[in-house]
N, C-alpha and C positions, 0 to 999 in steps of 0.2 A: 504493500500500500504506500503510494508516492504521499507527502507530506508535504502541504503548502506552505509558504512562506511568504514575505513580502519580497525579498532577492536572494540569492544565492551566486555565489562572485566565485567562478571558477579560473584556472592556470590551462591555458593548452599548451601542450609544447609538440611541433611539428617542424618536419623539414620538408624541402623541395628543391626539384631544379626549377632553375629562371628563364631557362632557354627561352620557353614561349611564353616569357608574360611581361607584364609590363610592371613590373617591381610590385612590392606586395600592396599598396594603398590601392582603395579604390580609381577607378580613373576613367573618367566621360568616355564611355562607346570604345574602351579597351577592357581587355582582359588581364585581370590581376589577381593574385594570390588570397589576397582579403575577401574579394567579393568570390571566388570560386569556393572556398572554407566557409561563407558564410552561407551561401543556397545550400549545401550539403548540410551544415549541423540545424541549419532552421527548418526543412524539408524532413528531417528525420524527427525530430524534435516536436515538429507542428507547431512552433513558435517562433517572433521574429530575434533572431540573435544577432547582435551584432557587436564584431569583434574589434579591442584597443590591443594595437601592437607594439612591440616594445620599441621598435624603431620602423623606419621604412629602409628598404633595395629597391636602390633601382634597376631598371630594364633589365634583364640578362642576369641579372647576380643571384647566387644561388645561396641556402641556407641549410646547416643543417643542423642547426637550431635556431627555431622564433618561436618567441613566447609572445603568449596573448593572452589579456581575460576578456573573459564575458558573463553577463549575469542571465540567470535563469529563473522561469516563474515556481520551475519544483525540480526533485530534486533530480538528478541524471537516471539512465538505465543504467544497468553494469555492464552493460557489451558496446556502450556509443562509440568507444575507440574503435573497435573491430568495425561496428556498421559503416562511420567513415570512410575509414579504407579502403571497404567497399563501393562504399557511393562514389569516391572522390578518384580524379584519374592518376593514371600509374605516377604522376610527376610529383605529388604530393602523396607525404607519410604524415600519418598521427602516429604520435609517440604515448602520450601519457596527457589525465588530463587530474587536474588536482584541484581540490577544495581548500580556496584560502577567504582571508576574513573579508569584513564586506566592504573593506576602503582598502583593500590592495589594489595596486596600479600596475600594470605591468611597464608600461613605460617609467614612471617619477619613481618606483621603487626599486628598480634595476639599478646597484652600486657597480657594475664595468660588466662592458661588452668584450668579445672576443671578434677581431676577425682574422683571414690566413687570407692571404694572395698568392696562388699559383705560377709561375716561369718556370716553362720546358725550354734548353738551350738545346735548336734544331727544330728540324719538321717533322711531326708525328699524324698522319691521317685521321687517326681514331681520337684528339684528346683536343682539338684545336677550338671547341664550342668550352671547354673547363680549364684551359690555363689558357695565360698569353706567351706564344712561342717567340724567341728571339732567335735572330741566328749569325749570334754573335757571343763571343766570351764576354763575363762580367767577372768585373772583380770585387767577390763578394766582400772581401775585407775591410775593403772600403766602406761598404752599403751599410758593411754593421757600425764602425765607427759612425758613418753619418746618423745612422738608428739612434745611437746614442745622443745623439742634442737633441731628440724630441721627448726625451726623458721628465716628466718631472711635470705640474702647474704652468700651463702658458696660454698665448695666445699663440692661435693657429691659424690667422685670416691668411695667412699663404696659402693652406689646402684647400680654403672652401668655398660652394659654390658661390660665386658673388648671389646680389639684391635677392637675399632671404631675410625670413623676419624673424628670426633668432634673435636672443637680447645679447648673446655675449659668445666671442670665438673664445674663450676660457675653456681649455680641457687640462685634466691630471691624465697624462700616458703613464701605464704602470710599468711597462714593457713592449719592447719593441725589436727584433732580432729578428738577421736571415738564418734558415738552417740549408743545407745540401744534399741531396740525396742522389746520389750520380747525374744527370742530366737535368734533374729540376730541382728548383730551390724554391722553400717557401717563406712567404713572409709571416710574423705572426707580431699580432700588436693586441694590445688593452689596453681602453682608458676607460674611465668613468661614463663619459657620453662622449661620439664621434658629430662633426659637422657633414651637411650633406657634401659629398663629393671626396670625404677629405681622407679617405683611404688611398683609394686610386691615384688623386692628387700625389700623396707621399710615395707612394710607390711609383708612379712616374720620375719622379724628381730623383729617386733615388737608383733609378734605374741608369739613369743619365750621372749618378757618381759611377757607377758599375761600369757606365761606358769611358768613363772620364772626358765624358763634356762640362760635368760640375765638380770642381775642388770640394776638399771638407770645408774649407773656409766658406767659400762660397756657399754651400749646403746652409751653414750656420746660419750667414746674412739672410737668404731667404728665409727664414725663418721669423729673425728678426727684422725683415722690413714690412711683415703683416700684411702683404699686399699681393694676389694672386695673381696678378701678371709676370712676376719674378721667377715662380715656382716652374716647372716642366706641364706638359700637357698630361690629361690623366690617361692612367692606365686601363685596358680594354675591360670592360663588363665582365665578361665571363670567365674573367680566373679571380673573384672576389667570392668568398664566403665567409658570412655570418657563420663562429663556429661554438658561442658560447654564450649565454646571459647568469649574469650571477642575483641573486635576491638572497636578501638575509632572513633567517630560518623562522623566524618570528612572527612573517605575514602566512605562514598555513597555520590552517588547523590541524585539528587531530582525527579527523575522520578518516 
């Protein structure tokens, strides 16, 4: 016997490829990730649901991990995860779906995000939609020193998209490092909250230390002239993924 309530604020956690969609927010007479998650759980549900996410992707970027809430007029089935993945196409996964209290946020309570950037050095037929291939040596040594000046509380108007309505380029980056793994390298960074664009951004820029078209020094200054014409062009859509969102353990319940 289902038990009413006035809300009921649940956690979804799912991933997907971005191949075919237009990042995950809704978007006028495109197809996107939000609105495809939300005709499936509201269709199954018989209710209108409609989902906050903890950040937006855009076009092409893939996740494999995004959290979202949404409230509900009672209480879930036990099998909604399985029917999803049913209802929903091969390109989206539900993971797990959890009961938190009824002022969790999935965006404002998220204390850092995780993303990875994919580079395959050379050409590989099967992988070119999921990283961005170069075909050219990088010198990753460098890219990690550069890594290093984005360390720390700053501003970041270098990576981000310009005339957005953001109040502040203020980000804490917790970390940021290349790793290697024979022929591809990945990027991996967290900070508390990213700007739109501002992954791709750094990773272009940094790719261009890799080539040595930008010094460290150079690297640095961009940084500190807060001004996105200085920085590199960004780097291609689909070797970005959302690979993590953290919340502190305090917004679930114990159900």
């Amino acid at each position: 016997m289902q038990i009413k309530t006035s809300k009921l604020r649940y956690f979804i956690k799912l991933a997907y490829n971005g191949k075919d969609y237009f990042g995950w927010q809704i978007q006028p007479r495109q197809r996107s990730v939000q609105q495809t998650v939300e005709e499936s759980i509201s269709t199954i549900l018989r209710q209108e649901i409609k989902l906050v996410g903890a950040g937006r992707t855009d076009t092409g970027v893939h996740s494999k991990i995004m959290v979202a809430h949404f409230d509900s007029e009672e209480q879930l089935p036990e099998d909604l995860v399985h029917r999803m993945n049913q209802f929903l196409p091969k390109d989206i996964a539900i993971y797990e779906i959890l009961s938190v209290k009824d002022d969790a946020h999935a965006r404002f309570d998220a204390v850092s995000r995780t993303y990875h950037y994919l580079v395959r050095i050379g050409k590989d037929p099967f992988d070119f939609d999921y990283c961005w291939q170069i075909h050219q040596p990088l010198d990753v040594e460098k890219m990690n020193l550069a890594a290093e000046y984005l360390l720390g509380k700053q501003d970041f108007s270098s990576f981000a998209k310009i005339h957005t309505d953001v109040k502040t380029h203020i980000c804490e980056v917790k970390s940021a490092f290349w790793t290697v793994s024979g022929n591809r390298l990945r990027f991996e960074i967290t900070a508390d909250r990213f700007l739109r664009n501002m992954v791709r951004s750094i990773v272009g820029t940094l790719v261009d230390v890799g080539r040595e078209k930008i010094s460290l020094a150079e690297f640095k200054t961009i940084i500190e002239k807060r001004d996105r014409k200085f920085a590199s062009g960004s780097a291609p859509a689909q070797g970005l993924y959302l690979v993590d969102v953290e919340y502190p353990k305090s917004i679930y319940t114990n159900e």
